[in-house]
C-alpha positions as CSV (number, residue, x, y, z in Angstrom):
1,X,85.5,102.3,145.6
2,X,86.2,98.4,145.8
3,X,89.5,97.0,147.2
4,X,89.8,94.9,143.6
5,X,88.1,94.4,140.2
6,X,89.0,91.2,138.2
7,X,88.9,91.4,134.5
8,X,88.1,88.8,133.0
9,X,86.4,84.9,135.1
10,X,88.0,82.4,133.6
11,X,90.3,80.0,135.2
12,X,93.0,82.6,136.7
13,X,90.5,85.2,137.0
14,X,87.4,83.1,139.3
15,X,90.8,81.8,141.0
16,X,92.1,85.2,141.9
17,X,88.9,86.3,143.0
18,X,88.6,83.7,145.0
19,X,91.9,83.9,147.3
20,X,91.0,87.6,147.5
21,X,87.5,87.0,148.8
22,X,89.5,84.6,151.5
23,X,91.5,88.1,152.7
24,X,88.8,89.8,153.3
25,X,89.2,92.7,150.3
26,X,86.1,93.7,149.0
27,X,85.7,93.1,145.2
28,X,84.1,92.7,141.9
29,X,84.5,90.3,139.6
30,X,83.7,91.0,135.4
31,X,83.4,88.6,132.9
32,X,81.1,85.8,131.4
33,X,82.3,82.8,133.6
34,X,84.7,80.3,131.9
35,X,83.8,82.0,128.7
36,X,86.7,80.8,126.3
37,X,86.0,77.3,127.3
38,X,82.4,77.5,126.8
39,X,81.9,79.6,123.7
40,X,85.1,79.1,122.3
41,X,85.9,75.4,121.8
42,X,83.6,72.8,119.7
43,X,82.0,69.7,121.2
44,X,84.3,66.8,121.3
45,X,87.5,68.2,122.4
46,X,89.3,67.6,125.4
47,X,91.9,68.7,127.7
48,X,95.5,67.9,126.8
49,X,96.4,68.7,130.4
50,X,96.6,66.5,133.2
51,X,92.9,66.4,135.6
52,X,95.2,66.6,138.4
53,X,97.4,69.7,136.8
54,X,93.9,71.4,136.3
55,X,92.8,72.7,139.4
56,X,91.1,76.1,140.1
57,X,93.2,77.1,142.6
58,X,91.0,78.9,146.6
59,X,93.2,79.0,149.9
60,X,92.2,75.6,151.1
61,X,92.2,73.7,148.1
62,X,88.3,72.9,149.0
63,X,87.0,72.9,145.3
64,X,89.1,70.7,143.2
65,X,88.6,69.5,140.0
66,X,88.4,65.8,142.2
67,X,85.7,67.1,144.4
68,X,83.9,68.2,141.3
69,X,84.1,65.3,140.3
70,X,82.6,63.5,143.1
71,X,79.8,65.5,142.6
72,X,78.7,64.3,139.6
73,X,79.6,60.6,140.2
74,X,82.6,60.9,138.3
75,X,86.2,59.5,138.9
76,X,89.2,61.5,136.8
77,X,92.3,59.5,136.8
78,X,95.6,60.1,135.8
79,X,95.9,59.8,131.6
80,X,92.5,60.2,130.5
81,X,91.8,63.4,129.0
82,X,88.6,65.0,129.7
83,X,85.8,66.8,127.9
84,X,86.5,70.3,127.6
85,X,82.6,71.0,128.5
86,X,83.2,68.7,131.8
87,X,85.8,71.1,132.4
88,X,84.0,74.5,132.0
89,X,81.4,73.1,134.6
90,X,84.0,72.4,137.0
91,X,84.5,76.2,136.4
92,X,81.0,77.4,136.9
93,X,81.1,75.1,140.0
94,X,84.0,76.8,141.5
95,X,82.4,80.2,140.9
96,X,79.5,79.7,142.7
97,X,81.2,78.2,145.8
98,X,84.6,79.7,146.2
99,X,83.9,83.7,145.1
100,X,81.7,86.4,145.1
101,X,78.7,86.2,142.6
102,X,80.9,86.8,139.1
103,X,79.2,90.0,136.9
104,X,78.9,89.0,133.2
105,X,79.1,92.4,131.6
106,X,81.8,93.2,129.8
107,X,84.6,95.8,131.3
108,X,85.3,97.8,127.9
109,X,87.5,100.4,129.4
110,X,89.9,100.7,132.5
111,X,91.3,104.1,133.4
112,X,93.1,105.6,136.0
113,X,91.4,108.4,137.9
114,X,92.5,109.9,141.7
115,X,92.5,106.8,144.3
116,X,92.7,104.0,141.5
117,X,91.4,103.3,138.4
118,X,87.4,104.1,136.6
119,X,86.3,101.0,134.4
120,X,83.7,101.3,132.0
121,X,81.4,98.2,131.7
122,X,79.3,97.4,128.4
123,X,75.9,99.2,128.9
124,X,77.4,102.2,129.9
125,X,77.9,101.6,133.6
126,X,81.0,102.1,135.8
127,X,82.7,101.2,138.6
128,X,86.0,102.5,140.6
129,X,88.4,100.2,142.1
130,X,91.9,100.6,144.0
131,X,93.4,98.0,142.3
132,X,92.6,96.2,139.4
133,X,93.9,92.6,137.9
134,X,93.4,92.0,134.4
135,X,92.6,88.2,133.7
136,X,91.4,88.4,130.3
137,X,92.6,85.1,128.8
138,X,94.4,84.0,124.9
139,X,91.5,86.1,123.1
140,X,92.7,89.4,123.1
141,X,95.8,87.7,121.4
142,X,94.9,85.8,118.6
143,X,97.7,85.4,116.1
144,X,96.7,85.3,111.7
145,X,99.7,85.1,109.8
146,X,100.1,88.1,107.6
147,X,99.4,87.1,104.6
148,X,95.8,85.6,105.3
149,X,95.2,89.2,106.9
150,X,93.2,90.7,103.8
151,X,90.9,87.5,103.5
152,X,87.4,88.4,104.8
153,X,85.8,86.6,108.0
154,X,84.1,84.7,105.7
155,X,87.2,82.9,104.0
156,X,89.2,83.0,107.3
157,X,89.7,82.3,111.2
158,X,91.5,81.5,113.9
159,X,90.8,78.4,115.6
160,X,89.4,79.9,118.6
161,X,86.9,81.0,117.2
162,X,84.5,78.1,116.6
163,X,82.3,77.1,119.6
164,X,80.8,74.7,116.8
165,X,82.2,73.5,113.2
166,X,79.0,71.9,111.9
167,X,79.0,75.0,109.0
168,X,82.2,73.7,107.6
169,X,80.6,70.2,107.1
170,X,80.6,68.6,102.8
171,X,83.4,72.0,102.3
172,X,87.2,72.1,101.5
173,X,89.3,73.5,104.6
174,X,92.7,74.1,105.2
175,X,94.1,74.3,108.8
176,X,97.1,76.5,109.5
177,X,99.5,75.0,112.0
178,X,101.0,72.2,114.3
179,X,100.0,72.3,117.6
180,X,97.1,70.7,119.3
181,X,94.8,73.2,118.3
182,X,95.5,72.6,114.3
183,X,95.3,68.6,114.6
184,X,92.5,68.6,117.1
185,X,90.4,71.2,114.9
186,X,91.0,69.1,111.8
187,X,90.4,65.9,113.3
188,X,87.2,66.8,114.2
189,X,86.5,68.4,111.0
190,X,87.5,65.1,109.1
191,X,85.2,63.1,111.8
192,X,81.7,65.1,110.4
193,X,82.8,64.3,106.9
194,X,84.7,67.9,105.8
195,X,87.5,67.7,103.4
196,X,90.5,69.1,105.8
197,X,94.3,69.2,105.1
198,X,97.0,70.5,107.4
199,X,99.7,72.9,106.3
200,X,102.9,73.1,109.3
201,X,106.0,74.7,108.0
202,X,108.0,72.3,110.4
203,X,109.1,69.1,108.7
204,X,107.1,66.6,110.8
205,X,104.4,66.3,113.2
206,X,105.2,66.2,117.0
207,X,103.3,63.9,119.4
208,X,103.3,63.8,123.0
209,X,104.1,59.6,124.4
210,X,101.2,57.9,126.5
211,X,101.8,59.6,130.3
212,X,103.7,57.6,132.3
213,X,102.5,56.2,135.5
214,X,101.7,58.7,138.3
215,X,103.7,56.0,141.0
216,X,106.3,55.3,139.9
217,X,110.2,53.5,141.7
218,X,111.5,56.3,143.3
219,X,115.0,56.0,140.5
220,X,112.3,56.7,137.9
221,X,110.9,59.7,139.6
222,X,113.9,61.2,139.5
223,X,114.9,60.6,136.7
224,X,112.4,62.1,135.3
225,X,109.3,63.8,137.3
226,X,106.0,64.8,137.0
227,X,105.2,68.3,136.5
228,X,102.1,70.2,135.7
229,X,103.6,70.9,132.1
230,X,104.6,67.3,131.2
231,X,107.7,65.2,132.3
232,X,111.0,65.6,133.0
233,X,113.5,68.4,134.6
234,X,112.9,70.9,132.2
235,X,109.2,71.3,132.3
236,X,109.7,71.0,136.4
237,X,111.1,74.1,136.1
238,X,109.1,75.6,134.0
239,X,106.4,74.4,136.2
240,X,107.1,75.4,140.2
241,X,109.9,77.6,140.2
242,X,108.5,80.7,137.6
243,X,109.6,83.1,140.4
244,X,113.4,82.2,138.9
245,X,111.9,82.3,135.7
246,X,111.2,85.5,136.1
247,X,115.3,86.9,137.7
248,X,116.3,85.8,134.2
249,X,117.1,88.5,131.8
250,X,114.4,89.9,129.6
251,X,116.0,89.0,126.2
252,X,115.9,84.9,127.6
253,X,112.8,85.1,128.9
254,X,111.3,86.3,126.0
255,X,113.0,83.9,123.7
256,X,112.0,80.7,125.9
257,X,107.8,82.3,126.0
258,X,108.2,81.8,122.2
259,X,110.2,78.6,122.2
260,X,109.6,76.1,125.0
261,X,106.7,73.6,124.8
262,X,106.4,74.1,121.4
263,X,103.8,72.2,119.3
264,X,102.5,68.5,119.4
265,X,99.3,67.0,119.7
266,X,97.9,64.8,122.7
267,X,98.9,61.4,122.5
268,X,95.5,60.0,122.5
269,X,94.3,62.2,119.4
270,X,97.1,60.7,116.9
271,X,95.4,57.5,115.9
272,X,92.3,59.4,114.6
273,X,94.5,62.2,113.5
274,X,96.8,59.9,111.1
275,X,94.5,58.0,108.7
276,X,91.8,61.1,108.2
277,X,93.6,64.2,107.3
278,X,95.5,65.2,104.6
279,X,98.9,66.6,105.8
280,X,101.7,69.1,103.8
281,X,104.5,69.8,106.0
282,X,107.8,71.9,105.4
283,X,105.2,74.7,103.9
284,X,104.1,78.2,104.5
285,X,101.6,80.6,103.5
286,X,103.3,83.0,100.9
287,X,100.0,84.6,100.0
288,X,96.0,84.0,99.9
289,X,93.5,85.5,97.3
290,X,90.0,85.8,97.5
291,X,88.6,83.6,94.0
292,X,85.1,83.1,93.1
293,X,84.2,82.5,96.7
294,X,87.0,80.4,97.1
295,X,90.5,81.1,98.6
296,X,93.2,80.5,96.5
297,X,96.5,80.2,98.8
298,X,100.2,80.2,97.7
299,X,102.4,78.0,99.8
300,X,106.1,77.7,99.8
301,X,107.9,74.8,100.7
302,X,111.1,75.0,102.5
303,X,113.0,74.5,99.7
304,X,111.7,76.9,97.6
305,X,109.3,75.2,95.5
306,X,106.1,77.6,95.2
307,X,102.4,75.5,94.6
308,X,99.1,76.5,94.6
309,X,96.0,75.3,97.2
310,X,92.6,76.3,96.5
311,X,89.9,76.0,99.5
312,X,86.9,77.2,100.8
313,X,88.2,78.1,104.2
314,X,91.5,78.8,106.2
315,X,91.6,78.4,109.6
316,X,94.6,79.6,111.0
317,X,95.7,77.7,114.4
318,X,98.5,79.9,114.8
319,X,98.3,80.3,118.8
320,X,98.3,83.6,120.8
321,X,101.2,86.8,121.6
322,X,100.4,88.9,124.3
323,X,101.1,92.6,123.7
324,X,100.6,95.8,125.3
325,X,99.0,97.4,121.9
326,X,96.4,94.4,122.1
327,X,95.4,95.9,125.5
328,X,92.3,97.9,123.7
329,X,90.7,98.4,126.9
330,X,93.4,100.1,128.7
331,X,94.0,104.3,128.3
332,X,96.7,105.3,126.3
333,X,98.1,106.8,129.5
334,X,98.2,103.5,131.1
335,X,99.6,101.6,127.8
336,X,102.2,104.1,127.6
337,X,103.8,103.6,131.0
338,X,103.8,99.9,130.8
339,X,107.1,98.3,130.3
340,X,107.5,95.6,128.6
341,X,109.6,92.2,128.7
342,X,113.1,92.6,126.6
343,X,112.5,93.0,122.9
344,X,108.7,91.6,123.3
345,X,105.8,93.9,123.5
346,X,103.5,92.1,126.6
347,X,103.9,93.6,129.6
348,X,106.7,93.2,132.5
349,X,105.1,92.2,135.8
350,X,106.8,92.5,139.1
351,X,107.0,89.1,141.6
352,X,103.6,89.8,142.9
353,X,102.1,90.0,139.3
354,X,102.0,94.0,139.7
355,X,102.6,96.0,136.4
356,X,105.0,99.1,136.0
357,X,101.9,101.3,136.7
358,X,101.1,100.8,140.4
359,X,97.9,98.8,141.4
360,X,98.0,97.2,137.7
361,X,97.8,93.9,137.9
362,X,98.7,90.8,135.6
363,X,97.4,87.6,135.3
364,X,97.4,84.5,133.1
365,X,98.4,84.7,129.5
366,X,100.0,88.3,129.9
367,X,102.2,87.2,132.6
368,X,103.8,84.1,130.8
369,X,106.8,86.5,129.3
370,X,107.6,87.1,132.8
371,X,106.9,84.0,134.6
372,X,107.4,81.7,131.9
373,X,105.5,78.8,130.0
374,X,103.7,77.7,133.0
375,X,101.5,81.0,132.8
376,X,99.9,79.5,129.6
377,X,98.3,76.9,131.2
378,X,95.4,76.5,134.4
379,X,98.4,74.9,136.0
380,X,99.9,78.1,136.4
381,X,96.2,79.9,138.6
382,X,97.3,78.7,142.1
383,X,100.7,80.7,142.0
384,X,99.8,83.3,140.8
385,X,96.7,83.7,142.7
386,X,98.6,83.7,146.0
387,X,101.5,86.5,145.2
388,X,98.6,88.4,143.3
389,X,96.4,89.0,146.3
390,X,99.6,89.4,148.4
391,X,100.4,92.5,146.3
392,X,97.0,93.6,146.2
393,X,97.1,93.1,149.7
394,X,100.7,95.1,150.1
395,X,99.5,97.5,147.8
396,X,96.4,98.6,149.5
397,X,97.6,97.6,153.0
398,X,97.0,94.2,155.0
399,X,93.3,93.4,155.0
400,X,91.4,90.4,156.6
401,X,88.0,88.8,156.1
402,X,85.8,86.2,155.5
403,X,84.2,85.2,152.0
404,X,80.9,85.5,153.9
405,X,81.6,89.3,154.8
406,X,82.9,89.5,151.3
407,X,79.4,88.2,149.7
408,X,77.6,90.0,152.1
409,X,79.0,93.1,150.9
410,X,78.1,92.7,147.4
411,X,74.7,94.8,147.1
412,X,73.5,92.9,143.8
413,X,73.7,89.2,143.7
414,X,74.4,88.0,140.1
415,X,72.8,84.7,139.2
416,X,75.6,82.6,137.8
417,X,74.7,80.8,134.5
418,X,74.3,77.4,134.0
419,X,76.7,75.0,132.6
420,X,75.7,74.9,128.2
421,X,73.4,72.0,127.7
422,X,73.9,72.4,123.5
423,X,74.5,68.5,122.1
424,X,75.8,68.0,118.9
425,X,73.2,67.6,116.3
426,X,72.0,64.0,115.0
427,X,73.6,64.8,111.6
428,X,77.2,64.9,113.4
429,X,78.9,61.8,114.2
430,X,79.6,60.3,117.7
431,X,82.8,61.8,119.2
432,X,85.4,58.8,119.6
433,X,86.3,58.3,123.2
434,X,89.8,58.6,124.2
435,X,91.8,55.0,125.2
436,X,92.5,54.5,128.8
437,X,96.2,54.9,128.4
438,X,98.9,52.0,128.6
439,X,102.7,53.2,130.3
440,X,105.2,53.4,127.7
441,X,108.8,54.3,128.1
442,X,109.9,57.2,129.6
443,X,110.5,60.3,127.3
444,X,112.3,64.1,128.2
445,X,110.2,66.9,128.7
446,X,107.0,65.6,127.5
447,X,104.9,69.5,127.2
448,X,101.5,69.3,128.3
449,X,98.6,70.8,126.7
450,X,95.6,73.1,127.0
């Protein structure tokens, strides 16, 4: 029976795994490494976040997203986004240096049995575990508005779930939403030569200033700091003190996951965003029919007025809720005994990330109605990692160890996969380079990104 399994090796999962490596507990880690980032985001996006707010987190900060970098000869700077692909290497990277060999079946059932908990893996394995932390990112989560519910796969999606958009090239498609996901997804869309509009009920599209300078007069700083989540006090917050976060009451916390850092697109994405895509704002989706192949959508405007869109495809970029009934994998038992944050349905988690059924733990997306908005972001891995594994830790009782021992345990050493080598084809056009960024003027809680 291991110490710890780890659902789920993205960036909080291979982060987790690799602080508990560093104690010593002996482990297993499940998952296909970096997995959302690699087979769920086209080529030519980029990371709205920071490089220096998007760091893997292990005990001695050894594997950085900067000493990645040096690796391959590159230098990340402050204000220049970078390739989302860049960034799921740097994942890989970290894997195979700062954790035990990650296992890429799929865990498709955890339950608890005497001692801990049984988990069921794809091909009809097993494996028992003390403790276990589920780090199973944003897809489990996946919001569709209602109404586009009864559309077929075929005539609708969520924007996660394109690792490539090349089908929707010379078709009609309408993108659902305002957030960096909607204008990003239709900006590539418009780039390879699709017809793309964008329907946001809000009454204008938000965008993020260019980031202001990293030094900075010491006035200025304090006026209004850096933070993993964007600029200003707010987002500091948000950002390093979640543990307060979370001694709020339920009903606030909930109400702040759904509201603070709401959506805007990166600052660099707006001048290829404004002159190629359509845009209808003040609008929702009243209804959608399937048509002759076509979907034939029925949007209400804010005032009242009703109007008709056809298209060939809706894709909804509608973000992600975390819920206990999304938890498919866990046994009804379990689900049942989990309590949950205020009105909200995702799961409470204690200050070490522990669940209300002992030796559950939470991580990542499912811990961001406790901890707050930081949780939704890779910013949030190296907080949550520590207190994690010092609940595991408190939880099974105080352990010690090298990663060496830890590897040396592991009886099957699981070759790690290597970073995607797809390019886009020669039909699709260049992706445009974001500008290196010049300072602006300062601006209030400026929310961060992806």
């Amino acid at each position: 029976m291991y110490d710890l399994v780890v659902v789920g090796a993205g960036p909080y999962g291979l982060s987790i795994a690799a602080h508990a490596a560093a104690a010593g507990l002996d482990l297993r880690v499940f998952g296909r490494p970096m997995a959302s980032w690699r087979d769920n985001m086209p080529p030519g996006m980029y990371l709205k976040s920071e490089p220096w707010a998007s760091n893997l987190s292990d005990p001695k900060g050894a594997f950085s997203l900067d000493a990645y970098a040096a690796t391959r000869g590159v230098e990340v700077r402050h204000g220049v986004p970078l390739p989302v692909g860049f960034f799921a290497s740097y994942g890989l990277w970290f894997a195979e240096r700062a954790a035990p060999p990650v296992d890429d079946r799929t865990i498709t059932a955890v339950e608890p049995c005497p001692g801990g908990f049984r988990l069921s893996i794809g091909d009809g394995d097993s494996v028992l575990a003390r403790t276990v932390a589920l780090a199973v990112g944003v897809m489990p989560f996946t919001d569709i508005p209602t109404p586009l519910r009864g559309l077929s796969p075929e005539q609708v999606s969520h924007s996660s779930h394109h690792a490539d958009l090349r089908s929707f090239e010379g078709r009609d498609v309408t993108v659902i939403g305002a957030g960096q996901a909607a204008l990003e997804t239709a900006a590539l869309l418009a780039e390879q030569g699709t017809a793309v509009r964008v329907v946001a009920r809000s009454d204008r599209l938000n965008w993020n200033t260019v980031p202001l300078p990293r030094e900075r007069p010491l006035l200025e700083s304090a006026r209004s700091p850096h933070t993993g989540l964007g600029v200003g006090w707010k987002n500091w917050l948000y950002a390093e003190t979640p543990g307060l976060f979370r001694r709020l009451p339920a009903s606030t916390r909930a109400r702040v996951f759904t509201s603070a850092l709401g959506p805007a697109g990166a600052w660099w994405l707006r001048e290829r965003f404004e002159p190629a895509v359509a845009v209808r704002l003040g609008e929702s989706v009243a209804g959608a029919t399937a048509v002759d192949g076509r979907v034939r959508l029925e949007l209400v405007a804010t005032t009242g007025r009703m109007e008709t869109v056809e298209t060939d495809h809706v894709i909804a970029a509608t973000g992600f809720t975390p819920g206990v009934e999304r938890l498919g994998l866990l046994d009804s038992e379990l689900r049942g005994r989990l309590r949950t944050v205020g009105p909200s349905s995702a799961p409470e988690a204690s200050p070490v990330f522990e669940s209300s059924y002992p030796g559950l733990f939470l991580a990542g997306l499912l811990s961001a109605p406790s901890f707050g908005p930081s949780m939704r972001f890779v910013y949030g891995s190296t907080y949550t990692a520590e207190r994690l594994v010092a609940g595991v830790r408190r939880r099974l009782g105080s352990r010690g160890g090298a990663l060496r021992t830890v590897r040396q345990r592991q009886r099957t050493q699981v070759p790690m996969p290597q970073p995607s080598t797809r390019q886009p084809s020669a039909s699709q056009p260049p992706v445009p380079q974001p500008p290196v960024p010049q300072p602006s003027a300062p601006a209030a809680d400026l929310p961060a990104g992806r």
